[in-house]
mmJSON file of the N, C-alpha and C atoms, coordinates in Angstrom:
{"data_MODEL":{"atom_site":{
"group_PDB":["ATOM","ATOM","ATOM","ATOM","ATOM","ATOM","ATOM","ATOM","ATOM","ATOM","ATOM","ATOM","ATOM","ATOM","ATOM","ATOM","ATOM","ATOM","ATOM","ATOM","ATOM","ATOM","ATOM","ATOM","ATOM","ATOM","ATOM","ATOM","ATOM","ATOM","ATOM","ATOM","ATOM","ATOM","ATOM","ATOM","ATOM","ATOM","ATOM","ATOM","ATOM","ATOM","ATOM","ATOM","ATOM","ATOM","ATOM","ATOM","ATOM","ATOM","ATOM","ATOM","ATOM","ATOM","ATOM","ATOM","ATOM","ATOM","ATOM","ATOM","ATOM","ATOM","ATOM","ATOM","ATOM","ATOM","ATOM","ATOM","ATOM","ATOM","ATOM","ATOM","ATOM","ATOM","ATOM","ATOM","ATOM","ATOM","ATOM","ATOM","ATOM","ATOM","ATOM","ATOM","ATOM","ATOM","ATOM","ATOM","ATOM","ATOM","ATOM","ATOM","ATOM","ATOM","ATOM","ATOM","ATOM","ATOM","ATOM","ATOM","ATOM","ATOM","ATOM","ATOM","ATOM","ATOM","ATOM","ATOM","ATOM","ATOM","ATOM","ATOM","ATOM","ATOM","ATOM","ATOM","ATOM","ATOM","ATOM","ATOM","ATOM","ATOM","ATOM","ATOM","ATOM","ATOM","ATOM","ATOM","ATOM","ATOM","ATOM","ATOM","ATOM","ATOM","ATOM","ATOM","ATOM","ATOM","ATOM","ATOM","ATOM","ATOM","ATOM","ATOM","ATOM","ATOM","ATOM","ATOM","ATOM","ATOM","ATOM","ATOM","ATOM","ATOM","ATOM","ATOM","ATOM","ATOM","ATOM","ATOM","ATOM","ATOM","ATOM","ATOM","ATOM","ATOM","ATOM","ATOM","ATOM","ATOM","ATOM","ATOM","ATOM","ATOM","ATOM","ATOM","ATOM","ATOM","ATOM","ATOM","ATOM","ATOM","ATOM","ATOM","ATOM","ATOM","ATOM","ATOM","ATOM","ATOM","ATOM","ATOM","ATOM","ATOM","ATOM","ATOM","ATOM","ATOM","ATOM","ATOM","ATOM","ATOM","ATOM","ATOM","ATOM","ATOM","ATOM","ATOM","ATOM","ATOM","ATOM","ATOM","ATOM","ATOM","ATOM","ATOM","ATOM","ATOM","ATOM","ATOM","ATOM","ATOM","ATOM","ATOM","ATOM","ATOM","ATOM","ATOM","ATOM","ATOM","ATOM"],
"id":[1,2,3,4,5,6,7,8,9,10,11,12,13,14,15,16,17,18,19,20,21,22,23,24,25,26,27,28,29,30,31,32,33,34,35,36,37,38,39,40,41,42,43,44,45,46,47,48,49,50,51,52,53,54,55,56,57,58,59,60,61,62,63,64,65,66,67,68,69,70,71,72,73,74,75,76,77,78,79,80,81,82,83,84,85,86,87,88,89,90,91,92,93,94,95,96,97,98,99,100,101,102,103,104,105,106,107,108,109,110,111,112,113,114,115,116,117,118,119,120,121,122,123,124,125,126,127,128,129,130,131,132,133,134,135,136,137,138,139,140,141,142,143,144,145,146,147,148,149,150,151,152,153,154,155,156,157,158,159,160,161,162,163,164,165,166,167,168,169,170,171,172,173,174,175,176,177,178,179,180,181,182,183,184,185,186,187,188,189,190,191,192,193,194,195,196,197,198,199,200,201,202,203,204,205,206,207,208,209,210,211,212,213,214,215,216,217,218,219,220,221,222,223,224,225,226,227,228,229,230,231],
"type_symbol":["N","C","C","N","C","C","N","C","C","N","C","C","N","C","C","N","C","C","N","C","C","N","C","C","N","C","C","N","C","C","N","C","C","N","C","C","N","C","C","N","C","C","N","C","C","N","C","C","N","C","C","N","C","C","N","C","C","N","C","C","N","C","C","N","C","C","N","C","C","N","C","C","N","C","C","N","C","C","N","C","C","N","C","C","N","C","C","N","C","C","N","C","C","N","C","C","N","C","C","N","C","C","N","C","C","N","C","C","N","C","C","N","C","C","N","C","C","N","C","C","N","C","C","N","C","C","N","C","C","N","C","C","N","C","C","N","C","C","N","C","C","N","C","C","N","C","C","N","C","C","N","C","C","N","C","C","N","C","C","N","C","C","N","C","C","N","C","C","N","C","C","N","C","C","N","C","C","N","C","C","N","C","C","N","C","C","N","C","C","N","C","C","N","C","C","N","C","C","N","C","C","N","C","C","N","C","C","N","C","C","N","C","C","N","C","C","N","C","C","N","C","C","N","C","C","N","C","C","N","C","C"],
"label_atom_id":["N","CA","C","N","CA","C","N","CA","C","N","CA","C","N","CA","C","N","CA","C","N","CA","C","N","CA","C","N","CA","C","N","CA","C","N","CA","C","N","CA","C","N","CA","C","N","CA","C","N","CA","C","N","CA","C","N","CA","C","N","CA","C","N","CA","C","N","CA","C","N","CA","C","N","CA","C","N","CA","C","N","CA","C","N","CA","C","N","CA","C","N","CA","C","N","CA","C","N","CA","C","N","CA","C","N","CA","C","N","CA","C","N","CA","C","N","CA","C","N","CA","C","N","CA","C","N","CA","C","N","CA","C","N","CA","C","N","CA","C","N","CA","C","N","CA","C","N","CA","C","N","CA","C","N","CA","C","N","CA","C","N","CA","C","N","CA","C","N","CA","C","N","CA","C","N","CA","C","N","CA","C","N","CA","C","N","CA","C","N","CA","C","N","CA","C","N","CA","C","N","CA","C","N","CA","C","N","CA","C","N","CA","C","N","CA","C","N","CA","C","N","CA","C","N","CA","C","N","CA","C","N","CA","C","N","CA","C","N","CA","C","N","CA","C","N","CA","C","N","CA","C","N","CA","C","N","CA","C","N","CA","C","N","CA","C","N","CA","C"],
"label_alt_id":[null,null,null,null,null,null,null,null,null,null,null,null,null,null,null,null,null,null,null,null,null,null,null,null,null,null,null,null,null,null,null,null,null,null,null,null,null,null,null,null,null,null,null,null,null,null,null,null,null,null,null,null,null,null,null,null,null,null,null,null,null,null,null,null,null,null,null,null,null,null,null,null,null,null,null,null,null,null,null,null,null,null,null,null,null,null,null,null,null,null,null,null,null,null,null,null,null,null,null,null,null,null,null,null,null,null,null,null,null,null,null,null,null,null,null,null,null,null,null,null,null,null,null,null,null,null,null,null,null,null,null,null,null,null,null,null,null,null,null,null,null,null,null,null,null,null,null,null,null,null,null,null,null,null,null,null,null,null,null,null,null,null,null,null,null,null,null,null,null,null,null,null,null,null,null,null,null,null,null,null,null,null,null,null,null,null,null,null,null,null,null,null,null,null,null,null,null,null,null,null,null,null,null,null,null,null,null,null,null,null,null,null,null,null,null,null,null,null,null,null,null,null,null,null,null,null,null,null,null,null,null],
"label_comp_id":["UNK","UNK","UNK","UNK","UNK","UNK","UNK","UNK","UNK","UNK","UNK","UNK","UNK","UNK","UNK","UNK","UNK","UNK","UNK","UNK","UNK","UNK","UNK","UNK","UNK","UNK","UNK","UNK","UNK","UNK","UNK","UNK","UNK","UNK","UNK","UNK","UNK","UNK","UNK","UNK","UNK","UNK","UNK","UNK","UNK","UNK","UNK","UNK","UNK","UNK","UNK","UNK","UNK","UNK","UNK","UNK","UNK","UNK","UNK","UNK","UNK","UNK","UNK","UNK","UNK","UNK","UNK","UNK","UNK","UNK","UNK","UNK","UNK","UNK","UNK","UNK","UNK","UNK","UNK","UNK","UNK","UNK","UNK","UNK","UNK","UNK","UNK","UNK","UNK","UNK","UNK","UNK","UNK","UNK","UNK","UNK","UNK","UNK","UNK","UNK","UNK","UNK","UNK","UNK","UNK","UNK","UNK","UNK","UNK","UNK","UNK","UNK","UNK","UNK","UNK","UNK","UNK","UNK","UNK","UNK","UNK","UNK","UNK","UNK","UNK","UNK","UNK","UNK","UNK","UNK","UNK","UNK","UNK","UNK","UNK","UNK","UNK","UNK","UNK","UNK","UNK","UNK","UNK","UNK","UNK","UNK","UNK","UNK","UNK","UNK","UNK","UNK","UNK","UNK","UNK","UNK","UNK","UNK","UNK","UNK","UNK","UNK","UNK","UNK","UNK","UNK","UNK","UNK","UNK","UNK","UNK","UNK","UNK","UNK","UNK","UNK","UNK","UNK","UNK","UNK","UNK","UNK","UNK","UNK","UNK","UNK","UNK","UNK","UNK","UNK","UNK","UNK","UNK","UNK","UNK","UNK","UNK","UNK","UNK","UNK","UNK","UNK","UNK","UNK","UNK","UNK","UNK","UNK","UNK","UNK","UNK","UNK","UNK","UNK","UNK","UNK","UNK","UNK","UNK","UNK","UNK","UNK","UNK","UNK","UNK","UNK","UNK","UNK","UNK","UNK","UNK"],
"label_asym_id":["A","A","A","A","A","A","A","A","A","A","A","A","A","A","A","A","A","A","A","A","A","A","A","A","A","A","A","A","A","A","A","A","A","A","A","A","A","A","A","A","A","A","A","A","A","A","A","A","A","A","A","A","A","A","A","A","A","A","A","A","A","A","A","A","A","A","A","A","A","A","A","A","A","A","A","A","A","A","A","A","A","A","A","A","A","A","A","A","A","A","A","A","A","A","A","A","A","A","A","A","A","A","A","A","A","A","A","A","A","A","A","A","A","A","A","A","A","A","A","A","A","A","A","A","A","A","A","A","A","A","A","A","A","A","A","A","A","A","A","A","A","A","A","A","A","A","A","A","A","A","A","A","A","A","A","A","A","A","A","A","A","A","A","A","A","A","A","A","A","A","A","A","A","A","A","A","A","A","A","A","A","A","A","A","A","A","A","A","A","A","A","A","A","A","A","A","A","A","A","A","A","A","A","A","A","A","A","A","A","A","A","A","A","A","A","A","A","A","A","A","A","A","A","A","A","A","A","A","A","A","A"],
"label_entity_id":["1","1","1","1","1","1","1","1","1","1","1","1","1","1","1","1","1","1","1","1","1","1","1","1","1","1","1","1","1","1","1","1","1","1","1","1","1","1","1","1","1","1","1","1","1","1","1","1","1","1","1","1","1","1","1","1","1","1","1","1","1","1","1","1","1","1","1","1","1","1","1","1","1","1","1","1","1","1","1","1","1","1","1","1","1","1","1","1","1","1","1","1","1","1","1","1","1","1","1","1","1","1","1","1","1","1","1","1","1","1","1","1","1","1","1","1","1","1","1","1","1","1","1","1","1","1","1","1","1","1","1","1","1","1","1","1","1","1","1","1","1","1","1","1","1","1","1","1","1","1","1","1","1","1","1","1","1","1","1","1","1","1","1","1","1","1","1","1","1","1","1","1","1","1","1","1","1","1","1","1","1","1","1","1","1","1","1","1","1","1","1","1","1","1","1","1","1","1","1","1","1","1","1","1","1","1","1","1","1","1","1","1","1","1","1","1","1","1","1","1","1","1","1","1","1","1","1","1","1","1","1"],
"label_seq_id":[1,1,1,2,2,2,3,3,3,4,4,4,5,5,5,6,6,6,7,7,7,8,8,8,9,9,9,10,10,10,11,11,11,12,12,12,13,13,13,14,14,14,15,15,15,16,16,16,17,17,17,18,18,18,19,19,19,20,20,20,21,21,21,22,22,22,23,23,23,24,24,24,25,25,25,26,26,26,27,27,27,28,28,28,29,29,29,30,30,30,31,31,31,32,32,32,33,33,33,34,34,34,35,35,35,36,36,36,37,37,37,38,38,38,39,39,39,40,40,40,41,41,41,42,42,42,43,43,43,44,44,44,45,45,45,46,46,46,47,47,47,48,48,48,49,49,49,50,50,50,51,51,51,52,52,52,53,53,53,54,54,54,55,55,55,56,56,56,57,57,57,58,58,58,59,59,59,60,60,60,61,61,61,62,62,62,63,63,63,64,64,64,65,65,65,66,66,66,67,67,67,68,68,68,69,69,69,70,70,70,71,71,71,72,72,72,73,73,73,74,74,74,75,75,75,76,76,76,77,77,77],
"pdbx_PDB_ins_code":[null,null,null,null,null,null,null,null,null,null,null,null,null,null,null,null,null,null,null,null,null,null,null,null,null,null,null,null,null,null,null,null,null,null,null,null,null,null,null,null,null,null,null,null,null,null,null,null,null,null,null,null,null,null,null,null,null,null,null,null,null,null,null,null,null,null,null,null,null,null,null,null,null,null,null,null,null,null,null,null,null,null,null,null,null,null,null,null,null,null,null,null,null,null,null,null,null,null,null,null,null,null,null,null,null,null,null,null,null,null,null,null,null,null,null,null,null,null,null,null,null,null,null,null,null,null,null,null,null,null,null,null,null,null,null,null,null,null,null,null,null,null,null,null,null,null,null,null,null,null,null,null,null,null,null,null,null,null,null,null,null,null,null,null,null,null,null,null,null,null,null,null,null,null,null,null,null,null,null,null,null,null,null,null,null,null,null,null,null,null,null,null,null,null,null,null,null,null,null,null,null,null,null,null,null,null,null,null,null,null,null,null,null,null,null,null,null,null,null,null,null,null,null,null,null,null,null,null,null,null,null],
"Cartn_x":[118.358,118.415,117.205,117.403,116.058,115.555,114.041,113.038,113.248,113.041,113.122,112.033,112.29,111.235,110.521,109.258,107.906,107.54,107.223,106.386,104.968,104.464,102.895,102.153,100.93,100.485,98.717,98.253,97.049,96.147,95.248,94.499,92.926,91.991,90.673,90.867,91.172,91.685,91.52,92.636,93.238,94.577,95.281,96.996,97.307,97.707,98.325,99.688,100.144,101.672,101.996,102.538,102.795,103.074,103.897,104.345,102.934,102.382,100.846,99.77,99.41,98.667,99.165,99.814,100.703,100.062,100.985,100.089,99.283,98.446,96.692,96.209,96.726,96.204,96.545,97.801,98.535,97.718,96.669,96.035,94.791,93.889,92.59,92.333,93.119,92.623,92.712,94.068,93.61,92.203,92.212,91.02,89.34,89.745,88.26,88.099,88.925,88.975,88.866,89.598,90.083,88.133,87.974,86.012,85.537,85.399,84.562,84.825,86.382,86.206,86.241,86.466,86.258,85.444,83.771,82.81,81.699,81.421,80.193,79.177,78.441,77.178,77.122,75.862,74.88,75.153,74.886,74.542,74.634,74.127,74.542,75.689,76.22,76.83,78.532,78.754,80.34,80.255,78.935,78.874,79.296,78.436,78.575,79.716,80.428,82.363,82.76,82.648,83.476,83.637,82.441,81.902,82.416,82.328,83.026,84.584,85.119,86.737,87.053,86.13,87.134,86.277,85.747,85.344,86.208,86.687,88.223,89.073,89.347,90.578,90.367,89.3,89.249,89.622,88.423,89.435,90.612,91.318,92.513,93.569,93.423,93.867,93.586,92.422,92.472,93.247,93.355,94.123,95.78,96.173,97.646,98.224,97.176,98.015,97.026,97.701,97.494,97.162,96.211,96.106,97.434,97.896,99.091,98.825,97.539,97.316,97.333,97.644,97.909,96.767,96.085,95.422,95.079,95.272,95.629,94.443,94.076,92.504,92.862,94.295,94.343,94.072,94.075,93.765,95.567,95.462,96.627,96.49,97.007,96.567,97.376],
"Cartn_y":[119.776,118.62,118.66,118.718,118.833,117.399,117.332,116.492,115.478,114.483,113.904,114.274,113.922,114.994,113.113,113.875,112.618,112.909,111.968,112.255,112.415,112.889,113.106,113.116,112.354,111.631,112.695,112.786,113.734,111.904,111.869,110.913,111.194,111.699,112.156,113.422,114.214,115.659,115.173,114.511,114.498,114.295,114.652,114.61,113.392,112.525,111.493,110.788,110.014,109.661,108.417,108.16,106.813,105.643,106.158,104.847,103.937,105.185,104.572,104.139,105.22,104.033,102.637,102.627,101.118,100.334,101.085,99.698,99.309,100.253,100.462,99.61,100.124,98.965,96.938,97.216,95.633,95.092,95.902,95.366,95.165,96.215,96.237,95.125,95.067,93.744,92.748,92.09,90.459,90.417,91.55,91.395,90.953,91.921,92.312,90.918,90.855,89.482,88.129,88.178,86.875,86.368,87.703,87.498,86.853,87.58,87.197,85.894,84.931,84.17,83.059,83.181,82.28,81.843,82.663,82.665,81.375,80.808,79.641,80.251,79.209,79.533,80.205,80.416,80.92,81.956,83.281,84.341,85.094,85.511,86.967,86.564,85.792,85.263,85.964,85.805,86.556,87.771,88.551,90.043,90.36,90.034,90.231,89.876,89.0,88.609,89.271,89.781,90.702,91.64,92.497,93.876,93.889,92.797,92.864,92.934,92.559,92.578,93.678,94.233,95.209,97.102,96.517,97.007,96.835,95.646,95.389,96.197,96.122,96.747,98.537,99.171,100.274,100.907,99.901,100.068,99.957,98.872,98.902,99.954,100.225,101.534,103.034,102.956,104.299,104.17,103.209,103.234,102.488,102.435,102.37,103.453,104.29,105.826,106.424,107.943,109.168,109.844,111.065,111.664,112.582,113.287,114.206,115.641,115.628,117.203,117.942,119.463,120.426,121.431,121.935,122.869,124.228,124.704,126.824,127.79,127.81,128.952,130.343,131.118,132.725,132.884,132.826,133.078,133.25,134.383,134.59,134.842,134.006,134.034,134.29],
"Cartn_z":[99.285,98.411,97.472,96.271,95.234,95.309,95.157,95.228,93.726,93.48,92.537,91.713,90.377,89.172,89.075,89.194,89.133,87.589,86.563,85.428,85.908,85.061,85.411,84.194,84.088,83.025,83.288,82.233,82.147,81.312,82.509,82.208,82.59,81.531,81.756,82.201,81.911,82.83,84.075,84.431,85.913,86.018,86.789,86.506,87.895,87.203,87.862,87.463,88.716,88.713,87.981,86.773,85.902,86.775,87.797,88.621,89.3,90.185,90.984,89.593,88.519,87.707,86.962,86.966,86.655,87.355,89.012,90.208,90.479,90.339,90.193,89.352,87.945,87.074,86.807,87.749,88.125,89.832,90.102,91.028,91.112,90.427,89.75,88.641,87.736,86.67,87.056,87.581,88.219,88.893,89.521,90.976,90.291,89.372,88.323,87.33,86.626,86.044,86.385,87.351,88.184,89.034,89.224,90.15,88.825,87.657,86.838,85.836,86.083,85.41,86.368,87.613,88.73,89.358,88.652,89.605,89.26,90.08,90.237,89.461,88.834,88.339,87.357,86.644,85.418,85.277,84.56,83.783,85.266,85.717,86.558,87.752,88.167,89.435,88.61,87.267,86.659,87.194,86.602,86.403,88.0,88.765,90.033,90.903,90.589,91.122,90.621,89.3,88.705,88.991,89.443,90.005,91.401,92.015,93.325,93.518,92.302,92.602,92.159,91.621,90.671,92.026,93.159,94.026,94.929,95.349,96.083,95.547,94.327,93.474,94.061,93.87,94.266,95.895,96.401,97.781,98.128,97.88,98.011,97.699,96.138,95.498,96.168,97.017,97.906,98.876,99.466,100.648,100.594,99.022,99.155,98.053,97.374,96.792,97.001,97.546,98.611,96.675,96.915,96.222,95.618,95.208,94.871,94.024,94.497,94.131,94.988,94.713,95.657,95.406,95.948,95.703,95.743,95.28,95.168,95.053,96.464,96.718,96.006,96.014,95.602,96.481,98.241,99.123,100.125,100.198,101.387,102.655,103.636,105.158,105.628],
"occupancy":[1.0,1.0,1.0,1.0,1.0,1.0,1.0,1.0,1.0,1.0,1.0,1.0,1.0,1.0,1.0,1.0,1.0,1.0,1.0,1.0,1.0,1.0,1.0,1.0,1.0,1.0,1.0,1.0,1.0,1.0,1.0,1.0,1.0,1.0,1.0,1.0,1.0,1.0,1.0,1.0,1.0,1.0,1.0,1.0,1.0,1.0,1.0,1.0,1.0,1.0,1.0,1.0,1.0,1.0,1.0,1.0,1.0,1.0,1.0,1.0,1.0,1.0,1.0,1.0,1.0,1.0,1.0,1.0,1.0,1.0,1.0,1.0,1.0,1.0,1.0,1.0,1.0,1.0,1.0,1.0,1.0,1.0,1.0,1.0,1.0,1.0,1.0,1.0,1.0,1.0,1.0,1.0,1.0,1.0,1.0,1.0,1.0,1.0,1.0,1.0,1.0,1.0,1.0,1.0,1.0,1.0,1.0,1.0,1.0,1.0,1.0,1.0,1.0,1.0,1.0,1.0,1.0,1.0,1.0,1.0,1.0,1.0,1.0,1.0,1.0,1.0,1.0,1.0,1.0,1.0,1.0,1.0,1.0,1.0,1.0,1.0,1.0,1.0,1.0,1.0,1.0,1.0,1.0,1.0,1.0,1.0,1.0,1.0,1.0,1.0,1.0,1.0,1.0,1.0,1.0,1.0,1.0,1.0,1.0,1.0,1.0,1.0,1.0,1.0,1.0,1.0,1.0,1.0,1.0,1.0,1.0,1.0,1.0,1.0,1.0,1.0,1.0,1.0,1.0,1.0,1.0,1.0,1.0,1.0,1.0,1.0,1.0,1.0,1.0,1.0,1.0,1.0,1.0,1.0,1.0,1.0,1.0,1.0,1.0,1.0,1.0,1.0,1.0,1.0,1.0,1.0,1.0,1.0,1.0,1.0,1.0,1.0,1.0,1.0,1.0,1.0,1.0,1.0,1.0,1.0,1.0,1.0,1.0,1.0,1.0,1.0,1.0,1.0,1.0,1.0,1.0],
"B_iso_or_equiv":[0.0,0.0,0.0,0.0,0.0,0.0,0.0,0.0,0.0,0.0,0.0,0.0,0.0,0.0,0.0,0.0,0.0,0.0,0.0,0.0,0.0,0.0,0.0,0.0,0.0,0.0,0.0,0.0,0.0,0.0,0.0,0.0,0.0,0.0,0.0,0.0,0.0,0.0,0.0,0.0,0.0,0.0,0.0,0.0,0.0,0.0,0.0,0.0,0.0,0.0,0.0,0.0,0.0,0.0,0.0,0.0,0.0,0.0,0.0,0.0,0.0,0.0,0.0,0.0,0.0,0.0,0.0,0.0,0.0,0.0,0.0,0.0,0.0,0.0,0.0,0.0,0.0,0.0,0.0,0.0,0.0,0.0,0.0,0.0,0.0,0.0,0.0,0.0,0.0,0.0,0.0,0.0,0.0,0.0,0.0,0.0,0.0,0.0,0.0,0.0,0.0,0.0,0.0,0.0,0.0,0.0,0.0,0.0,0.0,0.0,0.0,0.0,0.0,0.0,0.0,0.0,0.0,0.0,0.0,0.0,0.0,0.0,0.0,0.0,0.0,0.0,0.0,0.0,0.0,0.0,0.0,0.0,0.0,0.0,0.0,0.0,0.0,0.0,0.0,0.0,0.0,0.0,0.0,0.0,0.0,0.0,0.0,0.0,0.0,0.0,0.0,0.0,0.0,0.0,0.0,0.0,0.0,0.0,0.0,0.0,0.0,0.0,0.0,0.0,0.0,0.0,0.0,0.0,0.0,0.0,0.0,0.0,0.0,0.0,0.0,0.0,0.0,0.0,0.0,0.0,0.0,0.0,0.0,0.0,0.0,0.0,0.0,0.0,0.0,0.0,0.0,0.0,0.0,0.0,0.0,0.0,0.0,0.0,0.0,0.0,0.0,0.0,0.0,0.0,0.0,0.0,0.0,0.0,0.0,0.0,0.0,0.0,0.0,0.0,0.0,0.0,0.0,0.0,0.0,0.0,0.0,0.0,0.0,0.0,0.0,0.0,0.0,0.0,0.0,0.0,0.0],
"pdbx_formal_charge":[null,null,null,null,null,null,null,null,null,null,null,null,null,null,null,null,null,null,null,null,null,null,null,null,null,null,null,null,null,null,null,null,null,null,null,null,null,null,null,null,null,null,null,null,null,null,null,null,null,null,null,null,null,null,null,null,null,null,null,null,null,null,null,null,null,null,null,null,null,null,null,null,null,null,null,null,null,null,null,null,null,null,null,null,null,null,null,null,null,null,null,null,null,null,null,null,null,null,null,null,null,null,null,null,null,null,null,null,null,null,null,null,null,null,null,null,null,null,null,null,null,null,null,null,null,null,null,null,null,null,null,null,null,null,null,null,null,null,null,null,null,null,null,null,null,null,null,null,null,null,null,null,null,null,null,null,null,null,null,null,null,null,null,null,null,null,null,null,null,null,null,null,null,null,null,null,null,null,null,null,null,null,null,null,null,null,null,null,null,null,null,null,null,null,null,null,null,null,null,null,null,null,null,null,null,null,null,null,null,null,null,null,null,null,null,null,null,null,null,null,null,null,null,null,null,null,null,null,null,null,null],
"auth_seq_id":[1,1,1,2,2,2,3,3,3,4,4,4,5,5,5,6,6,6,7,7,7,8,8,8,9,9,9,10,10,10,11,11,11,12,12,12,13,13,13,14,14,14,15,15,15,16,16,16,17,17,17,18,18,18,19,19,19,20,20,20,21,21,21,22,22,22,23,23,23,24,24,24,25,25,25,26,26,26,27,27,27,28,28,28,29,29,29,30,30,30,31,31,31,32,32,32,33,33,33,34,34,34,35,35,35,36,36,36,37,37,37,38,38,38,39,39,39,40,40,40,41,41,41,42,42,42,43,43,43,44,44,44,45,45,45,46,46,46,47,47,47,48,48,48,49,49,49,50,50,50,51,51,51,52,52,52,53,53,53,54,54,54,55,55,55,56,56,56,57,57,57,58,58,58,59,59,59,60,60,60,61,61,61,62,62,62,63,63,63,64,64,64,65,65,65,66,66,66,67,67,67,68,68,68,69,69,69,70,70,70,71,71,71,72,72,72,73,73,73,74,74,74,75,75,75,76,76,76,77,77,77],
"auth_comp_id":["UNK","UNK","UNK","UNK","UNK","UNK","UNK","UNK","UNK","UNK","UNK","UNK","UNK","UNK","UNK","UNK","UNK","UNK","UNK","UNK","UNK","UNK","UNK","UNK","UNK","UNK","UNK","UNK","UNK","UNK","UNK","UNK","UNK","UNK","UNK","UNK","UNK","UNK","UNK","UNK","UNK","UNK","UNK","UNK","UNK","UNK","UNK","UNK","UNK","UNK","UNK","UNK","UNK","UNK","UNK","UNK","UNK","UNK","UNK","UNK","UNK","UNK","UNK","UNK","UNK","UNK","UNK","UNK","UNK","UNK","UNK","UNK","UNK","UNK","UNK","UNK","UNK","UNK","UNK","UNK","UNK","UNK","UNK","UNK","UNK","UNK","UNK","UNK","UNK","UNK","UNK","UNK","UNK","UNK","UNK","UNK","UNK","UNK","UNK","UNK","UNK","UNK","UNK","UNK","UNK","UNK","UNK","UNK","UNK","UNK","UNK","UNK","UNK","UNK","UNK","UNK","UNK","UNK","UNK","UNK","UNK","UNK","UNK","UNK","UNK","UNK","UNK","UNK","UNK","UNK","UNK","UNK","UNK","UNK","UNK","UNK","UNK","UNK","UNK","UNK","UNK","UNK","UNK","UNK","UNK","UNK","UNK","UNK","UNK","UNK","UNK","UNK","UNK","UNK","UNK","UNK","UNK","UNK","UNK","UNK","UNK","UNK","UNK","UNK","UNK","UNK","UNK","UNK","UNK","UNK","UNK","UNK","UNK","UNK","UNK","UNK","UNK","UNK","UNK","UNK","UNK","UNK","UNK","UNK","UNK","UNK","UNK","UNK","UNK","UNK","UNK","UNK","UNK","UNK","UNK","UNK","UNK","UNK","UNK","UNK","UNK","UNK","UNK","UNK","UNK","UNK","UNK","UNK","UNK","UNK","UNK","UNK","UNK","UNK","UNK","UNK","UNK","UNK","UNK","UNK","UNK","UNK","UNK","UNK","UNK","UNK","UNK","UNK","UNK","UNK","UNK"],
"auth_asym_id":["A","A","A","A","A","A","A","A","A","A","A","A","A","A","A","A","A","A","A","A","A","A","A","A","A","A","A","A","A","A","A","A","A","A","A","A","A","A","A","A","A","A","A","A","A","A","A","A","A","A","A","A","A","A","A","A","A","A","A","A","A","A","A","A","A","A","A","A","A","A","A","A","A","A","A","A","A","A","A","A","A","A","A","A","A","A","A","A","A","A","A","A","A","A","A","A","A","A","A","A","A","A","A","A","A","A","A","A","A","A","A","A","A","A","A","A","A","A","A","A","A","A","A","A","A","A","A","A","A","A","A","A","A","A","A","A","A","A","A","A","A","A","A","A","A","A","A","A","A","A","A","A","A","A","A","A","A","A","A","A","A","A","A","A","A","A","A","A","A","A","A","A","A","A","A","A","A","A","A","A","A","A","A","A","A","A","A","A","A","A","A","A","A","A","A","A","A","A","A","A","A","A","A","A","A","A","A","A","A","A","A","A","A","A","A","A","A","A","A","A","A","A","A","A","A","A","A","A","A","A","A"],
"auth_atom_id":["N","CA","C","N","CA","C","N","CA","C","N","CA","C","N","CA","C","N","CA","C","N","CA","C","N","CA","C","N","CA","C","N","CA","C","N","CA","C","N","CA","C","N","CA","C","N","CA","C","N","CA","C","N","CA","C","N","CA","C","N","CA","C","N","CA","C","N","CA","C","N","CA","C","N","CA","C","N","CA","C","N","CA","C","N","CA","C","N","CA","C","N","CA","C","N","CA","C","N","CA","C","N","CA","C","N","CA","C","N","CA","C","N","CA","C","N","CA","C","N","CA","C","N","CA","C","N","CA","C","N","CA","C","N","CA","C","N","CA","C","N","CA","C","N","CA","C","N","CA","C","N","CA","C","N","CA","C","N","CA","C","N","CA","C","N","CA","C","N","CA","C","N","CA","C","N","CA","C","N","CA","C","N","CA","C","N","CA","C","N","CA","C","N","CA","C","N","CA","C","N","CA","C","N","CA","C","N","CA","C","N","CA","C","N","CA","C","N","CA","C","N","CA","C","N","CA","C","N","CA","C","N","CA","C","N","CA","C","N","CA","C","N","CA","C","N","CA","C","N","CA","C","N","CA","C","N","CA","C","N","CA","C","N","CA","C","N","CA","C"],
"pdbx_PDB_model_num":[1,1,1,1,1,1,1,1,1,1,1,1,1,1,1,1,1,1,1,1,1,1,1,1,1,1,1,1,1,1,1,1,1,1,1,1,1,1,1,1,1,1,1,1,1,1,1,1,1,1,1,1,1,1,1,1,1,1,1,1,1,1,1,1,1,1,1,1,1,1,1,1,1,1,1,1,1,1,1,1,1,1,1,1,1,1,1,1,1,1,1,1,1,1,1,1,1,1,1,1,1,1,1,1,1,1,1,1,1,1,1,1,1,1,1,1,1,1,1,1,1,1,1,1,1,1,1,1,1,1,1,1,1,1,1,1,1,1,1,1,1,1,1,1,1,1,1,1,1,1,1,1,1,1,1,1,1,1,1,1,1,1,1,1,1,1,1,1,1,1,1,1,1,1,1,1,1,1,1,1,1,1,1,1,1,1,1,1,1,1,1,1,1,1,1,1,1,1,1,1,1,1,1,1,1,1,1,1,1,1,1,1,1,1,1,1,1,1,1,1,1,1,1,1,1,1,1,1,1,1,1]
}}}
């Protein structure tokens, strides 16, 4: 049974899947935004909610898309 054909998007020379940066990016911006316009207080207390969600956003994003590169040493075992 052939594998379904994935697009693959060249973003910063790195090859990634359109579908996962979508999600990525539909989970990272609320997170990032949402810290920095929600946050209590003066002049550094945004920067710092902000920096923290968009630190959530990353974690999260590692641990709900798996990398999808394969990697090829030229090495036969």
């Amino acid at each position: 049974m052939p594998e379904p054909r994935t697009r693959y998007l060249n973003v910063w020379d790195d090859t990634v899947g359109g579908r996962d940066l979508l999600l990525s990016l539909c989970l990272s911006t609320p997170l990032t935004l949402g810290g920095y316009l929600l946050a209590p207080g003066p002049a550094p207390m945004p920067l710092i909610c902000g920096l923290c969600g968009a630190l959530v956003g990353f974690l999260a994003n590692t641990l709900l898309f798996r990398p999808k590169r394969r990697i090829d040493t030229g090495e036969e075992v």
